[in-house]
N, C-alpha and C positions, 0 to 999 in steps of 0.2 A: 338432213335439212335440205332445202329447195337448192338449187343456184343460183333462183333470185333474192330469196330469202336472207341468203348470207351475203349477198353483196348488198345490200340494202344498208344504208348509214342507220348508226344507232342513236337515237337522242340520248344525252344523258344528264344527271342531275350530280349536282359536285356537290363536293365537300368543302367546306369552311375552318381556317384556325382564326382561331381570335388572339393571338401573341400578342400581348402586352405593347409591344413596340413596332405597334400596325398603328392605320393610320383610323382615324374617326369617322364613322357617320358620313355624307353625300362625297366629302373630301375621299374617301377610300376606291377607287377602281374597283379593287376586290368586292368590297361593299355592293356598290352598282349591280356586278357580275354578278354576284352571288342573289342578288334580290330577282334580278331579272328572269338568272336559271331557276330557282328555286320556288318563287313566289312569295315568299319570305318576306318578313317588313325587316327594317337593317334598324338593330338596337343603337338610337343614336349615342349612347354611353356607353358602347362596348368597343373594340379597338378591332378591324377587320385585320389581317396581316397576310394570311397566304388562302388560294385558289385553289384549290386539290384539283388534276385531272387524271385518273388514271387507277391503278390497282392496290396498292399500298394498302394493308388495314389500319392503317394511323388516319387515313380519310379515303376511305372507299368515294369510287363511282357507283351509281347503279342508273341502270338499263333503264329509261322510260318507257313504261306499256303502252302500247295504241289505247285512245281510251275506247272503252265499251269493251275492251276485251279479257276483261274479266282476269288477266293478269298478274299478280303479284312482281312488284320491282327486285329485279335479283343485281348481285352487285356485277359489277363488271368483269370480275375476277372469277365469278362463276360460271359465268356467262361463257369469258375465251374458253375455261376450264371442257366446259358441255362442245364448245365449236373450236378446236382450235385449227381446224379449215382458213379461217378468220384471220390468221394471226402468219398464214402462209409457213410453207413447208423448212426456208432454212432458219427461220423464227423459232420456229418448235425444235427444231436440231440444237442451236445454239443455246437456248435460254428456254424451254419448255412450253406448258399450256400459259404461260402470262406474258405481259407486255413489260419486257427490258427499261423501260422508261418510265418519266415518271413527270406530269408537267404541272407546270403552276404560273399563278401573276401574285410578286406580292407587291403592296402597299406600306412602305417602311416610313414611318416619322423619325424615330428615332434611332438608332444604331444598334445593330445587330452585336451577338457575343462575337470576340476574335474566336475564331475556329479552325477547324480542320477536317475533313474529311479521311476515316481509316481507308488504304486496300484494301484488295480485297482477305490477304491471309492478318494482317490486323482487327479487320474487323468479325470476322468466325472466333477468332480467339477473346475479344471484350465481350462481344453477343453472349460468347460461352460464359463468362465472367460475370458482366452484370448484366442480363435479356432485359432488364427493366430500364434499363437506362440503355444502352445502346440496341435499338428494336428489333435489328435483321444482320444476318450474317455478308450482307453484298456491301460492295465500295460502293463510292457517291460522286464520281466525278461533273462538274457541274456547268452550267454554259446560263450568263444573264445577258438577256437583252435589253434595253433601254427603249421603255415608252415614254418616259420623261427624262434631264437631266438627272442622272442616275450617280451617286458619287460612293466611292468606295476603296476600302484599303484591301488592298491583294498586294500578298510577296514580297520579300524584303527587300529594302534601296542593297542600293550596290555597294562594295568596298568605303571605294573614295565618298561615296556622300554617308556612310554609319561614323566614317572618321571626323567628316564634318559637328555628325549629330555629338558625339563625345567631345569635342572642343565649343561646340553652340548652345549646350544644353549640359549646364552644371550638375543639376538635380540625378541624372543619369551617370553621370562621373563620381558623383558625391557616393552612389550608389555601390560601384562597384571598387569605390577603393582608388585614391588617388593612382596611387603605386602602381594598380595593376594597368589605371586606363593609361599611362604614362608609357608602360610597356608595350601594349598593346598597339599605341597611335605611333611608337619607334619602329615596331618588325615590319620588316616586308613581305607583304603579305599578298603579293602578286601571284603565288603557288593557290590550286584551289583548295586544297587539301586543309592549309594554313589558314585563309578564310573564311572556309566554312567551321572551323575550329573555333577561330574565334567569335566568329557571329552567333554560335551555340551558345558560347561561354557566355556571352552578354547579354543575350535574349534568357537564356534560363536561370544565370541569378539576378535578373530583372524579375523574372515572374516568379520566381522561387522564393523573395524577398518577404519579408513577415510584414503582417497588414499595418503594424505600426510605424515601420521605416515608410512604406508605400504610403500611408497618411499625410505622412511628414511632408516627403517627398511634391506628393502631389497637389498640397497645400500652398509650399514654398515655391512650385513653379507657378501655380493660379496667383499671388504674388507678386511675384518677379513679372510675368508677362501681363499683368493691370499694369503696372506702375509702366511698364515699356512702351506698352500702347500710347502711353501720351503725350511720348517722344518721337514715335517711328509708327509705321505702320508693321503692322503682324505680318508676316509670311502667312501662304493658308492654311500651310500644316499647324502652325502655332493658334491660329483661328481654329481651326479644325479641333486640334487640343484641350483652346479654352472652351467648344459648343462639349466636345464629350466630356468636361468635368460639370458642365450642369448636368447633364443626362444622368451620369455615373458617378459620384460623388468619392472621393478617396479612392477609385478602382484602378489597379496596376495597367488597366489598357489605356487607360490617359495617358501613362507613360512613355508605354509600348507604340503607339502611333509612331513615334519619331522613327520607328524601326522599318515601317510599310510605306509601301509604295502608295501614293493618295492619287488613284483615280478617278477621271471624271468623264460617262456616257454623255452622249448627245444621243437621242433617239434615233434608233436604227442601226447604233453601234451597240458591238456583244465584247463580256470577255467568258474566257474558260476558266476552269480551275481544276486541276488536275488534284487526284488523293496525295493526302501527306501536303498541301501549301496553306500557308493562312489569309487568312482574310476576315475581312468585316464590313456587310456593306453599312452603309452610313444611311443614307435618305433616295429617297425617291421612289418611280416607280419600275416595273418589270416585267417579262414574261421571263421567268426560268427555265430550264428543261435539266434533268440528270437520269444519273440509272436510276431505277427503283432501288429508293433506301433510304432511311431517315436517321442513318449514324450520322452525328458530330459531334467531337470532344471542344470542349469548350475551356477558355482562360481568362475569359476577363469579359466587361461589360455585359454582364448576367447579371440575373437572382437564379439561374438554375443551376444546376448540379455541374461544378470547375474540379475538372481533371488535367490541373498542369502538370506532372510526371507524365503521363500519357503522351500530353501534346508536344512537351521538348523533346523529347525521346523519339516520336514520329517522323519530325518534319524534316523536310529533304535539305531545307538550308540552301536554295536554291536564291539565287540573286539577279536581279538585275527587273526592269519593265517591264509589263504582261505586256503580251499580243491583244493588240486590238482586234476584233474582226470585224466588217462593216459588208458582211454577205457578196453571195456572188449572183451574178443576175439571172434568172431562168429566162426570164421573160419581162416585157417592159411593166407587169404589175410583180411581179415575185423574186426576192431576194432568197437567198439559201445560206445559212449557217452551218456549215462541219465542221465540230471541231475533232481532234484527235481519240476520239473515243467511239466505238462499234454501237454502242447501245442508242443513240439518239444523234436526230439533227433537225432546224428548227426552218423553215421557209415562212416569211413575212410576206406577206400581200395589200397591198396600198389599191385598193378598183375603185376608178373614180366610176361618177353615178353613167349610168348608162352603157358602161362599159363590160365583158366577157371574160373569163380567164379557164385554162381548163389545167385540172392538177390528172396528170396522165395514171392509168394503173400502173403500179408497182407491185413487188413481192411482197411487202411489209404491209402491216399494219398502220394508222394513222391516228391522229387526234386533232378537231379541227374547233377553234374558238375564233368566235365574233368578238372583239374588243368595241367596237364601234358601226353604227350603221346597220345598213339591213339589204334583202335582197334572195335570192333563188339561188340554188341546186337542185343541180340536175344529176341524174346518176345513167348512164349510156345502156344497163340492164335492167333498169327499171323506169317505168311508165311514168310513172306521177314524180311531179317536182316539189320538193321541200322549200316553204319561205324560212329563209333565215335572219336572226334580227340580233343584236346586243345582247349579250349574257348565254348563247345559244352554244352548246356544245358538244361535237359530235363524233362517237367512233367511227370511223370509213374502214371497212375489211382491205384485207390483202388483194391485189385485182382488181379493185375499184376505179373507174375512171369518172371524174370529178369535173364537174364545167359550174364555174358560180357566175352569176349575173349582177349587178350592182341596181340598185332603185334610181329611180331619175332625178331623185334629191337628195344625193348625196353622198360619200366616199364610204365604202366599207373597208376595216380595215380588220383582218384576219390573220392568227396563226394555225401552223399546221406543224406539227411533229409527228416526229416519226421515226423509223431504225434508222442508222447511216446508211446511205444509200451505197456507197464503196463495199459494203459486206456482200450486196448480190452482183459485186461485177467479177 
């Protein structure tokens, strides 16, 4: 294939999930995006929920053809597979003819399953076990960014505040046995060995519990914190609580919150999630980025398929705050997100109207989405300039050097993903 040919940005056409616990019609980001790429009219009665961009057969991309050229659309995965020129040489070394990544925006009304992400030698072994339920054999470590206030449970509180949670919350004491939590709130438990011990014990006969004590349970505290409310004001974890017992009726993850850490994005702020940590995000909106993979074992706040042996048994039991990340600045329009993982890293671009930005060639491969606004690319080996608008989204080969222009009414606002750039230093 040409030189210029393959440095040439690819247009592409995404894929849609409609997950139950997306958001509706005009209200959906994903919605928008996906109409605008696609052409598509957005079923006002279907629930938009994630943005595919990338190689996955769970939601392929494929290649738009120039039109008049008599083309046939091939999927993106084909595509690197025929060029992987494309995808640059330590790409193909490391992780072969596909792209390591995997990006998305989702659209969340209601609260996602508590989950977790397998490794990678976890997740070859369930793939082998159940292929239908766990899809691919790769880890899934994850990084979300916040286009809206974004709220979410990642990672479990620390020590002193799960000791809180067992003296402030009956229903979870009642749970595991006066005797035992009595014991447990006496040791000292400043050894980590000793509280990750215990943080197992409590979290897995929390989840382990039969649906009828968790009924009980979860009944008696919706209950307890009505009647409280009309004395005191709620904590937002307790708030937090009472919105996921509407959501999820009797489910063990109403419980289980008191155990996670309750985050809350402001736009422009990211967190990571490393394989083996739980989390759940709650409401708002996103762009995601992770490796290519669509394993999660799931616990709670579902209708689909809860594999709690799995998930107690996985998780690192790891305590304390996630890291916020809030990007580091390229330049006065572009932010960069790295988190700790080789396969991806996310650059936010804010260009007010009128204004220039230029994304330099690198080794790696790219994936560049319009969230907002409209405007030009230009490519430095090729002649002709691409108008870019909302909904628009685009592979950029390995090599590419990248100059976007902003329209004169109005801010474009763009991501770009792509490998960690630390892999080709």
């Amino acid at each position: 294939m040409a030189m210029e040919a393959s440095q040439r940005p690819l247009r592409l056409r995404c894929s849609v999930q409609n997950y139950d616990w997306g958001r509706f019609g005009e209200e959906s980001t994903v919605a928008r995006l996906f109409r605008r790429n696609s052409g598509k009219e957005i079923e006002l009665g279907r629930p938009y929920a994630e943005f595919w961009m990338g190689t996955h057969e769970s939601g392929p991309s494929f290649v738009v053809a120039a039109e008049g050229s008599g083309t046939k659309a091939v999927t993106l995965k084909k595509w690197t597979g025929a060029n992987p020129g494309a995808l640059g040489n330590k790409v193909v070394e490391k992780w072969g003819n596909d792209l390591p990544f995997l990006f998305k925006i989702l659209s969340v009304a209601k609260a996602l399953s508590i989950q977790a992400h397998p490794d990678k030698e976890l997740a070859r072994m369930l793939h082998k076990m159940r292929p239908s339920v766990y899809k691919d054999p790769n880890h899934k470590p994850e990084m979300a960014i916040a286009l809206t206030e974004f709220k979410a449970l990642c990672g479990f509180v620390s020590i002193e505040e799960l000791k809180d949670v067992l003296v402030a919350v009956p229903e979870i004491t009642q749970l595991l046995g006066n005797d035992e939590a009595s014991k447990i709130l006496s040791q000292d438990l400043n050894g980590y060995v000793d509280a990750k011990s215990f943080l197992q014990l409590v979290f897995t006969k929390l989840m382990t519990a039969s649906k009828e004590a968790v009924s009980e349970l979860v009944s008696k505290l919706k209950a307890r914190l009505d009647l409280e409310n009309k004395i005191r004001t709620l904590t937002e974890k307790e708030q937090l609580v009472l919105l996921l017992e509407k959501q999820y009726q009797a489910d063990v993850g109403v419980i289980a919150a008191f155990l996670f850490n309750y985050v809350k994005l402001s736009p422009g702020e990211a967190l990571y999630i490393g394989p083996n940590e739980p989390h759940a995000y709650i409401s708002g909106e996103c762009i995601e980025c992770m490796a290519t993979s669509d394993n999660v074992v799931r616990a709670g706040l579902t209708p689909k398929y809860i594999d709690k042996q799995t998930l107690c048994s996985m998780l690192t039991y790891k305590q304390g705050f996630p890291e916020i990340l809030r990007g580091s600045p390229i330049n006065p329009y572009v932010s960069r997100f790295r988190p700790p993982f080789d396969e991806f890293e996310v650059d936010r671009c804010l260009l007010p109207s009128k204004e220039s930005v230029e994304f330099s060639a690198i080794p790696g491969p790219s994936i560049f989405v319009v969230v907002a606004g409209e405007g030009r690319m230009e490519v430095s080996s090729v002649v002709e300039e691409l108008k870019i608008m909302e909904g628009d989204v685009y592979f950029v080969p390995a090599q590419t050097e990248i100059r976007l222009s902003a329209c004169a009414d109005g801010l474009i606002k763009l991501y770009r993903a792509g490998v960690n750039s630390r892999i080709f230093a």
